[in-house]
FITISE-810143 format. One record per residue (C-alpha): residue in three letters; y, z, x. Coordinates in Angstrom, 1 decimal, padded with zeros to 4 digits. Layout:
% FITISE-810143
R  res       y       z       x
R  Ala       Y       Z       X
...
***
This chain:
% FITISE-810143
R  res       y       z       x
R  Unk  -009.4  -007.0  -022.9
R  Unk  -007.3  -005.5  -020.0
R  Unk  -003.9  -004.0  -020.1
R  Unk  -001.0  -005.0  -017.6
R  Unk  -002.2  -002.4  -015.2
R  Unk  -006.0  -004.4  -015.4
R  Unk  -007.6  -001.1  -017.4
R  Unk  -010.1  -002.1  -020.0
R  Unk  -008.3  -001.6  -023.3
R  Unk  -010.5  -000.4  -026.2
R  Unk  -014.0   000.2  -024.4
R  Unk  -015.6   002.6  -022.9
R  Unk  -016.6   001.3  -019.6
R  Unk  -015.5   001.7  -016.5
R  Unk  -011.6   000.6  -016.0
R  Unk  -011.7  -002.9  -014.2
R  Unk  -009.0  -001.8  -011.6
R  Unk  -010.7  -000.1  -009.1
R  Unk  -010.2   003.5  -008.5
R  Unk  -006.6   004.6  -006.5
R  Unk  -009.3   006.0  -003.2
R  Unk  -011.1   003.2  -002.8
R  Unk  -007.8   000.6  -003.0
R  Unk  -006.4   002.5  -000.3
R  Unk  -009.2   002.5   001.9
R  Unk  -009.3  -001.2   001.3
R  Unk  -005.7  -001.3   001.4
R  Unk  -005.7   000.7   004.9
R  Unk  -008.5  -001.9   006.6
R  Unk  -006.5  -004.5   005.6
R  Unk  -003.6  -003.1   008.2
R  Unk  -006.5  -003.4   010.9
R  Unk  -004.2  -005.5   013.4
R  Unk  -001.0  -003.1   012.9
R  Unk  -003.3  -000.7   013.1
R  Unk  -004.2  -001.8   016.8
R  Unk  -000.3  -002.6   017.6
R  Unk   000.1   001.3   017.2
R  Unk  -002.8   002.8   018.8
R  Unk  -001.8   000.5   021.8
R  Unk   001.5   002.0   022.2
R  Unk   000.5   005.8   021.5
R  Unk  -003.0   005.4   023.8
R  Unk  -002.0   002.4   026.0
R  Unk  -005.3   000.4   025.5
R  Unk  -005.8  -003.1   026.0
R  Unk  -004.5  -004.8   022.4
R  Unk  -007.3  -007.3   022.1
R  Unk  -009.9  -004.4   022.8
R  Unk  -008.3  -002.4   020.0
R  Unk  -007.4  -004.8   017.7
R  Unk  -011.5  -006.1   018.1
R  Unk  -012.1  -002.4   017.6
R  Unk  -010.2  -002.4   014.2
R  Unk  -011.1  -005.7   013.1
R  Unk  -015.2  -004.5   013.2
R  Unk  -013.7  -001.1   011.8
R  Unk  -012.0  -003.0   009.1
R  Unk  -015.1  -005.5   008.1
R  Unk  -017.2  -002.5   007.8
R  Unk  -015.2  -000.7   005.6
R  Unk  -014.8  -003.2   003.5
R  Unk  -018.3  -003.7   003.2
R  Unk  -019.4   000.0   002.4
R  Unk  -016.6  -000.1  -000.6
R  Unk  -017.3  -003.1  -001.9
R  Unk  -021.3  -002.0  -002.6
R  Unk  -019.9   000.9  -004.6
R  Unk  -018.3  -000.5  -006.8
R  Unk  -019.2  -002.4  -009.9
R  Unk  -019.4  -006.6  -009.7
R  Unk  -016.3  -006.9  -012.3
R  Unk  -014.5  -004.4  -010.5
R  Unk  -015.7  -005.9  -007.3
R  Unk  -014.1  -009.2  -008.8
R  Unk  -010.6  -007.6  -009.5
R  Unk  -010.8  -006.5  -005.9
R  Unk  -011.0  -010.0  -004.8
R  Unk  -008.3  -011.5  -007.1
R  Unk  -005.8  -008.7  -006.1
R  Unk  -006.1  -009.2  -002.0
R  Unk  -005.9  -013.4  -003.0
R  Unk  -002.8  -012.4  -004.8
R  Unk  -001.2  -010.4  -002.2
R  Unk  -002.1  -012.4   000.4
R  Unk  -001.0  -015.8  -001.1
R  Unk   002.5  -013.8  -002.1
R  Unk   002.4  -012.7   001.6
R  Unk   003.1  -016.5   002.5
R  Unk   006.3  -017.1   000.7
R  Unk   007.5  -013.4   002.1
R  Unk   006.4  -013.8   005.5
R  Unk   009.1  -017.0   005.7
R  Unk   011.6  -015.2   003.7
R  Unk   011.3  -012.2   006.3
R  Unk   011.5  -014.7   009.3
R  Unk   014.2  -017.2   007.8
R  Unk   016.4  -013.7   006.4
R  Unk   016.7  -012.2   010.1
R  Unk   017.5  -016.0   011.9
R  Unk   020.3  -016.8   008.7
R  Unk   021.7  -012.8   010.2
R  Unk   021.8  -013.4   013.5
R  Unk   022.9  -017.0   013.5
R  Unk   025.4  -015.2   010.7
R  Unk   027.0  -012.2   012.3
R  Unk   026.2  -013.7   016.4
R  Unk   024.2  -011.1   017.0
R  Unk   023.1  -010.8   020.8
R  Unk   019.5  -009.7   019.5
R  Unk   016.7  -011.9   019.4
R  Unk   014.3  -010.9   016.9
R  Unk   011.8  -013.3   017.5
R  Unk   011.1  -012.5   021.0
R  Unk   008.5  -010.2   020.3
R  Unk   006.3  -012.7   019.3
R  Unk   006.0  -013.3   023.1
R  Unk   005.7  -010.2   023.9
R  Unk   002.5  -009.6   022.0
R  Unk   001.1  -013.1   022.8
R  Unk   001.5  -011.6   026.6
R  Unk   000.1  -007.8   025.3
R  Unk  -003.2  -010.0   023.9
R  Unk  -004.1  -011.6   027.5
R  Unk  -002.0  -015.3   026.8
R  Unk  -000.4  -014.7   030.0
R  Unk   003.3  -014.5   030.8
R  Unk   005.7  -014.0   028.1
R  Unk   007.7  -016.9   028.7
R  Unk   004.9  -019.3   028.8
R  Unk   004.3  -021.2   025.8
R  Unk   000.6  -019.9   025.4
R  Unk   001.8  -016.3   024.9
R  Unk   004.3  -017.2   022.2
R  Unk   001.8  -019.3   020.4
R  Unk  -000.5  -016.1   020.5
R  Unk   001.8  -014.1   019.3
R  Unk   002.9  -016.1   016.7
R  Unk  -000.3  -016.2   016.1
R  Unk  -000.7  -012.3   015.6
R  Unk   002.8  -012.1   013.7
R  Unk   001.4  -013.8   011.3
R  Unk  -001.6  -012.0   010.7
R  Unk   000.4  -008.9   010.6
R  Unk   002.4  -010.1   007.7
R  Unk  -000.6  -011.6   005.7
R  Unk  -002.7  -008.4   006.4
R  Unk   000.3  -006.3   005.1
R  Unk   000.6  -008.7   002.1
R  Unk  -002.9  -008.3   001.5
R  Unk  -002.8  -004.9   001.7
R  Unk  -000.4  -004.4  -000.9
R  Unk  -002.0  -006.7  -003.3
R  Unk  -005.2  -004.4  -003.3
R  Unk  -003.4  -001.2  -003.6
R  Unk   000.0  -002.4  -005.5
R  Unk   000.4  -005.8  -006.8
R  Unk   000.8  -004.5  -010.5
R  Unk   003.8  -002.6  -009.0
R  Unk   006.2  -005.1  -008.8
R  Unk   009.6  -005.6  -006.9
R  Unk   010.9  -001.9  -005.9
R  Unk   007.5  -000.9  -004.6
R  Unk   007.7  -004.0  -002.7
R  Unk   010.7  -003.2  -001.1
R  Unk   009.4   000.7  -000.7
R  Unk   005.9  -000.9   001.0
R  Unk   008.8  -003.2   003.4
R  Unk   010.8   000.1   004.2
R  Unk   007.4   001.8   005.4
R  Unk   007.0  -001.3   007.7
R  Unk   010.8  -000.9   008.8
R  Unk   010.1   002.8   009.7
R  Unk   006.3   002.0   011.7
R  Unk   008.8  -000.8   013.7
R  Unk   011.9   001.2   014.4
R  Unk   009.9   004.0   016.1
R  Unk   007.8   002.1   018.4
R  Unk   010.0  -001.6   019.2
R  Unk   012.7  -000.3   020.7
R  Unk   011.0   001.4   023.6
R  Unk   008.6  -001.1   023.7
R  Unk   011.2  -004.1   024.0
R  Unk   014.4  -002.2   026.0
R  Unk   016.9  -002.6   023.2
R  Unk   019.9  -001.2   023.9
R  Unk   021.7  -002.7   020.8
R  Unk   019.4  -000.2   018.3
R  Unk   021.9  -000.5   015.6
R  Unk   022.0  -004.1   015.5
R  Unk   018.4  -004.6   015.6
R  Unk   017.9  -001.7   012.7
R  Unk   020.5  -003.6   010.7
R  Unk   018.7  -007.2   011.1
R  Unk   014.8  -005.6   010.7
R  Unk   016.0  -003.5   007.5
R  Unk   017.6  -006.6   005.8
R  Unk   014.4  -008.7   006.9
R  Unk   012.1  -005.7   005.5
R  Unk   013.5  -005.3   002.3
R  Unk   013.6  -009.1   001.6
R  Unk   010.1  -009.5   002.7
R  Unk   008.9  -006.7   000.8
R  Unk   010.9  -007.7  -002.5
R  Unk   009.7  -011.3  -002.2
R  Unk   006.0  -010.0  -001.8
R  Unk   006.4  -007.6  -005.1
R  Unk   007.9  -009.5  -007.0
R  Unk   005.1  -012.3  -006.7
R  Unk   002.2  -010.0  -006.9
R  Unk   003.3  -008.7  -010.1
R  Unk   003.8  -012.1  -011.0
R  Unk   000.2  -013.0  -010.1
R  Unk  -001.2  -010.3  -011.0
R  Unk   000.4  -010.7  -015.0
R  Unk  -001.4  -014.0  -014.8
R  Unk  -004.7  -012.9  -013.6
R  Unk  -004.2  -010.6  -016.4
R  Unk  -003.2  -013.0  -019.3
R  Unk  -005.8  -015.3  -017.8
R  Unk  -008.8  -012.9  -018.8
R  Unk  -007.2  -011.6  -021.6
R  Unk  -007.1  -014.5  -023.0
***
């Protein structure tokens, strides 16, 4: 039988949630693509070359931890990076639709979504204000989000809403110290006060469905 936190209640054997090391190394791979984002901007390499170069770096890790660990625990892996990343759906749109609903609220001269051309152009889909670069980057802002969701499932998803929302504000933190060089804001309050809202919503949406998952997967095998 397993507890809320997925621990094997009453038996000896090994806990069925895997050790804290080992879901943060899965946890950490899972951030491949962000990963690349920032070693772009700090080593200013080509972002497809380093976000192949994490990807590979990211599989292998995976693979290595996955052949330590036991097939239960192995199996409680899986469920928890389904969870996060099926939570990270539903808080991916509440993250976009948040920071339109403030703009469109308060006027706001900044355009939030813009970067997704920008890193459609940073990937090699050509100029930013072709359609082919914001489909890319589209494209890669989704990934991000899922990866992040994914991420937190593995590590966090019996957490619940305020780690969430912690996990969002570490997101908000990577982004205000690298976007607004990258993108020539000028407006850096505004654009703090539309990412922070759209962090904290996403990151609340995402913890609060993990947890709920996760009680499920929980009850599920309990049962």
């Amino acid at each position: 039988m397993l507890d809320e936190s997925g621990t094997t209640v009453g038996a000896p054997a090994r806990p069925h949630r895997p050790a804290l090391p080992a879901r943060l190394v899965l946890g950490a791979a899972c951030c491949a693509t962000g990963a690349a984002l920032v070693a772009h901007f700090l080593l200013g390499l080509p972002l497809m070359v380093l976000v192949l170069t994490t990807a590979v770096l990211a599989v292998a890790a995976w693979a290595v931890v996955l052949r330590r660990l036991d097939p239960a625990v192995r199996a409680v892996v899986a469920r928890r990076a389904r969870i996060g990343c099926l939570a990270g759906v539903p808080a991916l749109v509440a993250y976009d639709l948040s920071r339109w609903l403030l703009v469109e609220a308060t006027s706001s001269p900044i355009r939030p979504f813009e970067a997704w051309r920008a890193f459609g152009e940073l990937l090699g889909a050509g100029d930013r204000a072709g359609d082919a670069a914001f489909a890319a980057g589209f494209a890669f802002h989704v990934v991000n989000g899922l990866s992040f969701a994914t991420a937190f499932g593995v590590v966090l998803a019996h957490r619940g809403v305020l780690a969430g929302i912690a996990w969002g504000l570490l997101l908000e933190t990577a982004m205000v110290t690298f976007y607004p060089g990258w993108l020539g804001l000028k407006a850096l309050e505004e654009f703090v006060s539309i990412t922070v809202v759209g962090h904290v919503v996403y990151g609340a949406t995402l913890g609060g469905l993990a947890l709920r998952g996760w009680r499920r997967y929980v009850a599920d095998v309990s049962a």
